[in-house]
N, C-alpha and C positions, 0 to 999 in steps of 0.2 A: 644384762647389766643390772646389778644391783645398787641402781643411784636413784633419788626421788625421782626421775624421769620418764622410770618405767614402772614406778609404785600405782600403785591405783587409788588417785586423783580420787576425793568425797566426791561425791556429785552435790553435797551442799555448795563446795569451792567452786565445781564447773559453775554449777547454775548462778552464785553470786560472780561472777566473773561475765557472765551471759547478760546479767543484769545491768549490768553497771558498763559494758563498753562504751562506748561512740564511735562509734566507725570512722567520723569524720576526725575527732580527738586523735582515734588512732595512725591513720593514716593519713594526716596533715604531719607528722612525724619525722615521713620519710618519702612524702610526695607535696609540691606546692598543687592544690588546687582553686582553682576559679569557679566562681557560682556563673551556672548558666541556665536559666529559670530554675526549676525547681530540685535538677543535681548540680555535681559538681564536676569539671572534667579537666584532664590534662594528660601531659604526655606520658604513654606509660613506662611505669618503673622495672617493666621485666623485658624489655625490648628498646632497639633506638631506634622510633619512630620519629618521623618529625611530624605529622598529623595529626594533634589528639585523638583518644579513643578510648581512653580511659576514665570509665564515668563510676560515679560514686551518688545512690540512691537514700539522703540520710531517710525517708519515711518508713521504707524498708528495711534499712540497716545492712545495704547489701552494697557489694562494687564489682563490676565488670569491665575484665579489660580484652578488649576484641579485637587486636592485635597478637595477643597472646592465648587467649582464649581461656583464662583463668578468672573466675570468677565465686563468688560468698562470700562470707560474713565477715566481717575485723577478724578473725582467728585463723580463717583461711588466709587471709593476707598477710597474716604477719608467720605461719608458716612459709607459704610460697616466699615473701619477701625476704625471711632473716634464714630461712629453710633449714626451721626447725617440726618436729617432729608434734603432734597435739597438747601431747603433756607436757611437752616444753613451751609449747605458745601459751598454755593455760596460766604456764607459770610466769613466764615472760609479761602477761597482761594484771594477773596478779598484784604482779609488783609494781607493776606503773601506776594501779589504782589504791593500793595499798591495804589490799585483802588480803587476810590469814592463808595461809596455803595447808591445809589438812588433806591428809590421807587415810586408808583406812589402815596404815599400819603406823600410826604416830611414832611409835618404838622408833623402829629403822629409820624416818624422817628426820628426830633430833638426832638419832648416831650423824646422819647424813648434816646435818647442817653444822652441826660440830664439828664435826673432821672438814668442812669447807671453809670453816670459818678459820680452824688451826691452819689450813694450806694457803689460805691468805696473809696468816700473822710470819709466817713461815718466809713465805713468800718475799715479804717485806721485809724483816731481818736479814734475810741474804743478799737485799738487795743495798742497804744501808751498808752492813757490812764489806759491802764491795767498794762503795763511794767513799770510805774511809779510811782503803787499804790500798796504798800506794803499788806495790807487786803487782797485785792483780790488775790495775787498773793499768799499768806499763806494761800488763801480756797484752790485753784486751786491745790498747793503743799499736803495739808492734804487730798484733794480726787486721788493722786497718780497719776496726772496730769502733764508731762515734761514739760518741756520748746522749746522742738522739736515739740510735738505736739501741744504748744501751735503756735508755728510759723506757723506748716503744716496747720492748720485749722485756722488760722488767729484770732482767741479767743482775745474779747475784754473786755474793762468792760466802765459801763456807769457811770459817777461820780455821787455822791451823789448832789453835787451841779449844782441845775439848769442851771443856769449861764453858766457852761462850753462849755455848747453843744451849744447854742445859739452866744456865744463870737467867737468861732469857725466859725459858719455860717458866720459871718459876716468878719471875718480876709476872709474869703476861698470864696464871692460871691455866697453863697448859699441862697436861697432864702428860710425865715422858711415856707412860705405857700407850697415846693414843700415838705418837709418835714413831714408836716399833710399832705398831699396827698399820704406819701412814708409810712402812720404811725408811724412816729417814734415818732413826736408830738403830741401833744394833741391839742385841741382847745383855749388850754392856754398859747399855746406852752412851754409846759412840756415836761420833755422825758420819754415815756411810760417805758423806760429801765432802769431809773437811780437806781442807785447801784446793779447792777444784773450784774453776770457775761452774757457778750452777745457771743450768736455762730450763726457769718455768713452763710446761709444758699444759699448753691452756685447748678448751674444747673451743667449737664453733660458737658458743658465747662468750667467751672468755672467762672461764670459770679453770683456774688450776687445779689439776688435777694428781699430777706428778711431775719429775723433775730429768734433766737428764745432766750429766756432770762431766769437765774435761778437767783435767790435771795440766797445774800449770810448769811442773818442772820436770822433763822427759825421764821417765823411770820405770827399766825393762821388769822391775818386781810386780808393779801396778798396772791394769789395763789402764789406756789413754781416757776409754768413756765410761764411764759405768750409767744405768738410767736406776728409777726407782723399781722398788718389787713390784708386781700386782698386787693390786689391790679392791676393795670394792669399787674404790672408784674410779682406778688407773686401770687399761686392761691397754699392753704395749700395741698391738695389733688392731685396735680401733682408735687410735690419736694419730695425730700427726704436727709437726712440731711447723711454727708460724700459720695453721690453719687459720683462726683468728685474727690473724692481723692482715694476711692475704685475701680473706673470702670476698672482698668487694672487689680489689682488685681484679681477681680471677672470673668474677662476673663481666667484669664490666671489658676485660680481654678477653673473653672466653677462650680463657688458657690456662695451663696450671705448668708451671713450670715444676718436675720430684728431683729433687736433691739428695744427695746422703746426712751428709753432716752439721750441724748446731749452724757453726760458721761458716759452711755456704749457706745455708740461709739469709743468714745477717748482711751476706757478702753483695749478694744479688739486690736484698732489699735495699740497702744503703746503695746502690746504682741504679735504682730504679725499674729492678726485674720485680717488682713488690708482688708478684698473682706465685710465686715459688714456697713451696712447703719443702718439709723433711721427714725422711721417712723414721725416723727416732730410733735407727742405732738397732733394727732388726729388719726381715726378711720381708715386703709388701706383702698384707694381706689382703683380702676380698673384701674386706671390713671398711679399709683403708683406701681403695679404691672408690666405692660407692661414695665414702664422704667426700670425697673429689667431683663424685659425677651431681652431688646434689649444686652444684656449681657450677659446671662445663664439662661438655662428652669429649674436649681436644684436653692431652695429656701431653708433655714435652718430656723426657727420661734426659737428665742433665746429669750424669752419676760421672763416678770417677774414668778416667780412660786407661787405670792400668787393668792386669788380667782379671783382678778380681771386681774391676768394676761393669767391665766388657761383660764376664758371667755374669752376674748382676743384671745386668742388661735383658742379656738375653732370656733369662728367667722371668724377670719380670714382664717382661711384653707380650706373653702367651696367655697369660694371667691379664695384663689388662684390655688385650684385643675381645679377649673368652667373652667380658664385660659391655661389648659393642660401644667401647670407646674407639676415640679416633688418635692414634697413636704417633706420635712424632718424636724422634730426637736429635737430640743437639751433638754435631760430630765435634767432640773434645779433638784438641791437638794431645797427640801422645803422650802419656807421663802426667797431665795437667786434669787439674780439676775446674769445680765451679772457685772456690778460695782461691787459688792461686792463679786462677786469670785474672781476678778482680785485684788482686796484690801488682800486678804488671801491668794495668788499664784501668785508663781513667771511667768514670763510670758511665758517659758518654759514647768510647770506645767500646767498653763490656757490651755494652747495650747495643750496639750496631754488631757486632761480632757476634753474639748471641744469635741474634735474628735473623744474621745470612748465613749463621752454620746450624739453624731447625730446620730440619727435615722432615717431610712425610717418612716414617720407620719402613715401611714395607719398600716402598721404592728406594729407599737407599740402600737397603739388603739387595736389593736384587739389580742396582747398578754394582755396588763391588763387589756381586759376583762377577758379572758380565766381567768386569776389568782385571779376572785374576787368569792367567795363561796356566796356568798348570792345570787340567783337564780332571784329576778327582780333587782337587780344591775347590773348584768352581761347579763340579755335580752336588758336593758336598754345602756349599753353602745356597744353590738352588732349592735343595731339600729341604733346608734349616728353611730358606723363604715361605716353599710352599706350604712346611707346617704349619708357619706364621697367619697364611692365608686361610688355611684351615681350621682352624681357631675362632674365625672370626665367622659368627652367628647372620649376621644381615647378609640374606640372598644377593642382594643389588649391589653392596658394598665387596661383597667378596668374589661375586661377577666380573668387576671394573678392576679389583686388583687383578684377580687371572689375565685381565685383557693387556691391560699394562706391561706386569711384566711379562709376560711372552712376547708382545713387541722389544720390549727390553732384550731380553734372550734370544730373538730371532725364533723361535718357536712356535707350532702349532700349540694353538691352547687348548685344542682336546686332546693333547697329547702330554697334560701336565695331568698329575695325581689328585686334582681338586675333591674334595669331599663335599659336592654342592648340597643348598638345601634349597628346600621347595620356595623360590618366588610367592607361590598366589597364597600362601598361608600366613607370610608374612605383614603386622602393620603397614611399615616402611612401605612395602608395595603396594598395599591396597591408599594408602594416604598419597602416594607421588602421582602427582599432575601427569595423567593420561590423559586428558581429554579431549585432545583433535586425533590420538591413537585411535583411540576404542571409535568416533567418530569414520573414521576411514575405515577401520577394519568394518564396522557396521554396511555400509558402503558396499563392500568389497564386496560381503556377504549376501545383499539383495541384487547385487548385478550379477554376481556368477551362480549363487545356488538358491535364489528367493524364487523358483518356480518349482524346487525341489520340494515332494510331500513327506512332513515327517510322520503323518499318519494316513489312515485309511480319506483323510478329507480334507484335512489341511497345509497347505504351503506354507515354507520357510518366511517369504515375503507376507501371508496375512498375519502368524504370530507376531512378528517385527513391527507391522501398523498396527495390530491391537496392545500391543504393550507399549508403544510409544505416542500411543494420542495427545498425552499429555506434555510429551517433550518436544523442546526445537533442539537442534544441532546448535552449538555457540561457533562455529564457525562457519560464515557465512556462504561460502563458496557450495562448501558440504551440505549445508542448508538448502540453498538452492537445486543443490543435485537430490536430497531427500524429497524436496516437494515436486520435483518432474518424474522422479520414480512414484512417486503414489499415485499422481494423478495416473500417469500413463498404466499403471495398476487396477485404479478405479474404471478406468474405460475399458481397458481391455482383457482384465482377472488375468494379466501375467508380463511379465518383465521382458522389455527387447531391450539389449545394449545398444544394438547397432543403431537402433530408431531413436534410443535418446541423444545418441553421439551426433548422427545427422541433424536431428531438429534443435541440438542446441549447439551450433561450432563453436561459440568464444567459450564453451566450456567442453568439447572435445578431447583436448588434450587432456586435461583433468581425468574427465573419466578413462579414459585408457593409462591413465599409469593408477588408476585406483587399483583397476581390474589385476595390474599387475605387480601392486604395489607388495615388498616383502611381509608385511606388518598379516597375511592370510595366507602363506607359505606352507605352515600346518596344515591346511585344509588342500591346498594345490598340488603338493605333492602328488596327494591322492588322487587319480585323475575320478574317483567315483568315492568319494569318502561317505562314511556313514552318514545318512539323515540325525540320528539323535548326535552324531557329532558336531555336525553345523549346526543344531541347534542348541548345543551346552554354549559354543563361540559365542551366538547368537545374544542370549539368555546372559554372559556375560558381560559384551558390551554396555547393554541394554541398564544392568545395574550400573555401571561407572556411566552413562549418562545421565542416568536419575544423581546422582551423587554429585555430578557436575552442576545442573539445575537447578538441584537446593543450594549447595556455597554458591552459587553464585546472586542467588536470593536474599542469602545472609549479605552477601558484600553490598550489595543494595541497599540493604535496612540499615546495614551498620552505616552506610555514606549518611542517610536520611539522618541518624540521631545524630552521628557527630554537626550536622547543620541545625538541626532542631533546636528552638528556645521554647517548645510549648510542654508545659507540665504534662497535662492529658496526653498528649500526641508520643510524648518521651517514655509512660511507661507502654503504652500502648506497644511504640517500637521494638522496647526491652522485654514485653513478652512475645511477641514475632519472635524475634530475635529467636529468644530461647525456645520456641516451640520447634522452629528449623533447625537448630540446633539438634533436638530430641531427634529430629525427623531423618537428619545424617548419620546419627548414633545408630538408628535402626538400620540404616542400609550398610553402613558398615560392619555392623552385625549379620548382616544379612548376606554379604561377600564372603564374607568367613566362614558361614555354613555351608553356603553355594559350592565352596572349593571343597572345603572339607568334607560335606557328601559326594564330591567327585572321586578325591584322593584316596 
């Protein structure tokens, strides 16, 4: 992109920026916090928690929030918070304190503030223009279009007379050649908009960028929409039309409702679907996508229901599953869109219909297949599913669909075309709550193979107690069966089931479905499986308990500060804190090698 955004920032303006925040200035902003000894805390603002845990250190200049696990300085918060990009928070804090904003290519900087400042002035003329022009304002009333929204979304209109726009330029020192550079003129200096209702097309700040335009009296000579050209600052493939006015919404639903058109837009927000954007009159791109995910991974596809919105559809959801979003849409009644539900229901109504015809995408694919009788329609759109699932990157996620639908289908699910990927390589995996798993399976592994030698000297069972000295089992049952396996270990240098089974009966049954439990089937199989195999199992248990031990250390510390009123004691906790933190970082790193040198 070519916008001050991606210019390269003086480091005079970072550093006067660096100088000058307040953390607590900044972020009293858009959070209320309470002093409690010597920080400040409340609930946090990137989660709905009801226990505070968000604390803000002003002698450091720093905020943590341990719910979310987002933490640094005023500029990290006010990315994470408004989720913008650095050079845009640089500039966003800029301006709250009233520093010059330099770059190292000044040139480009005034072109850029000049053409923002004409798409403001622009802006506003089309929008005055509308509020004084009866037509437009009786289209805009006939497509059930307010007057609030028409404010909220700044809706303008472009007059029929050439004249206007031009006469304007000149009252306002605009200059018309910046104009054909901004596309709004022609080379004739015509306004590409005239007579069309215009909707401002603003970024996740709210900065207009371009415009998109509908025609208000049906005429097969003229396309219906036309948007602006590209430009330095408009590129159609990274905007998206109500992003700005939905972005809090779509946080605070972790939902985004995609649309097609200007006026389902306005349709939905005016009913109180307000988290729905629009994809502005071209084909979703990747670009387009991401600016959704800096918001929410849940995506709704609410497109038109005739054939070309159905392809539409379908195009698009391979493209956003590819993205490890989570994909839902809305089953339109035939013929109907998002507009013309809202023209037939109240907003009340929309709003309930809406929400009981969202769908999970993948499972309603693969319910109407199941429900189609004609036998290569229904192989046919199985396929089109299974793409769908194939598509989708997350191991675990794309696991659960297979499993799904083939109960759906009545199906073996080794028997579907899945293109799996590797589980243990995965974040997602290595982050999901195994730890009464790995616990059992650990288990498993010292009653059935802990007498096994993986070398010339040592047992499976003594590697397992020297690398686990430092750990307990969190689950206490397992616990207790770990501490009657050692001992009995200690006494006798070797493991008897049947002797612990006897000596401890209310824990009997326990152990005999450990022994049998599916979670070490890998290994069971085998009635003789490799030594260095049980020892890889072994070895990764072993890591996902250390992993468990430390978060669970953290949630300790973190309970301790959100009770804590003592200055000393609060930073003290807050570097704990962080230093367990570092300490999970490494073994998480360290699972990812562990697999990866396997694989």
């Amino acid at each position: 992109m070519n916008n001050f955004t991606s210019m390269n920032l003086s480091e005079e303006t970072i550093n006067e920026v660096k100088n000058r925040m307040d953390i607590l200035d900044v972020i009293s902003d858009f959070v209320s916090l309470k002093k409690t000894g010597s920080v400040y805390k409340s609930l946090s603002p990137f989660t709905e928690e009801k226990t505070p845990s968000f604390f803000v250190v002003p002698q450091k200049g720093i905020f943590k929030d341990f719910s979310s696990g987002v933490g640094g300085d005023a500029i990290t918060f006010i990315m994470q918070h408004e989720k913008l990009t650095f050079p845009e928070a640089i500039i966003y804090l800029a301006k709250k304190y009233g520093i010059p904003i330099k770059t190292k290519d000044s040139k480009n900087y005034k072109q850029y503030t000049y053409s923002q400042e004409t798409l403001n002035k622009i802006t506003s003329f089309y929008h005055q223009q509308l509020l004084t022009n009866n037509k437009a304002l009786q289209y805009l009333n006939s497509r059930g279009i307010k007057h609030e929204t028409i404010k909220q979304f700044n809706i303008g209109y472009s007059p029929s007379i050439q004249s206007t726009i031009i006469q304007f330029c000149h009252n306002n020192n605009i200059q018309t050649e910046q104009l054909q550079q901004l596309g709004i003129l022609d080379k004739y200096n015509n306004d590409k908009f005239h007579n069309r209702i215009v909707f401002p097309i603003h970024t996740i700040s709210g900065k207009v960028v371009g415009f998109g335009a509908r025609i208000i009296q049906e005429n097969n000579k003229f396309p219906k929409y036309i948007n602006s050209n590209e430009t330095n600052l408009y590129k159609k493939s990274e905007n998206l039309f109500g992003i700005y006015q939905a972005k809090y919404h779509i946080i605070k639903k972790n939902l985004c409702y995609l649309v097609e058109g200007y006026i389902d837009v306005l349709s939905f927000h005016q009913a109180g679907i307000n988290n729905t954007v629009g994809i502005c009159g071209t084909a979703l791109s990747d670009k387009q996508i991401r600016l959704i995910l800096r918001f929410t991974n849940n995506i709704a596809l609410a497109l038109d229901a005739d054939e070309p919105g159905i392809k539409a559809t379908l195009r698009t959801a391979k493209l956003i599953l590819s993205m490890d979003a989570n994909l839902f849409i809305v089953n339109m009644p035939k013929g109907e869109d998002p507009d013309s539900l809202a023209q037939k229901h109240k907003p009340e109504e929309l709003t309930k219909i809406i929400s009981q015809n969202t769908h999970d995408f993948i499972i309603f694919q693969a319910i109407k297949a199941n429900n189609i009788n004609n036998p290569t329609e229904k192989q046919s759109v199985i396929q089109q599913t299974i793409s769908f699932i194939n598509n989708i990157k997350d191991p675990i996620k794309q696991h659960i669909y297979t499993q799904e639908c083939a109960k759906i289908w009545n199906i073996n699910p080794n028997k579907l075309p899945i293109q799996t990927n590797n589980p243990e390589l995965s974040d997602q995996a290595i982050n999901h709550d195994k730890k009464h798993v790995h616990e059992l399976e650990l288990l498993g592994i010292l009653l059935l193979f802990g007498n096994t030698y993986y070398n010339n000297h040592n047992t499976i069972a003594e590697y397992i107690f020297e690398e686990t000295s430092d750990v307990q089992l969190q689950h206490p049952h397992y616990n207790t069966i770990f501490i009657n396996i050692l001992n009995q270990f200690n006494l006798n240098k070797s493991i008897n089931p049947q002797e612990l089974i006897f000596n401890n009966p209310e824990l009997s049954n326990l152990i005999s479905s450990i022994i049998t439990n599916k979670t070490i089937q890998p290994l069971t199989i085998n009635p003789n499986p490799e030594p260095q195999e049980i020892l890889y199992k072994a070895r990764a248990c072993i890591l996902y308990l250390k992993l468990n031990v430390v978060r669970n250390i953290i949630y300790n510390l973190t309970n301790q500060l959100t009770n804590n009123h003592d200055e000393i004691t609060t930073n003290s906790l807050i570097d704990q804190i962080q230093q367990f933190k570092n300490i999970e970082q490494q073994i998480l790193q360290e699972i990812k090698e562990f697999y990866s040198h396997r694989h």
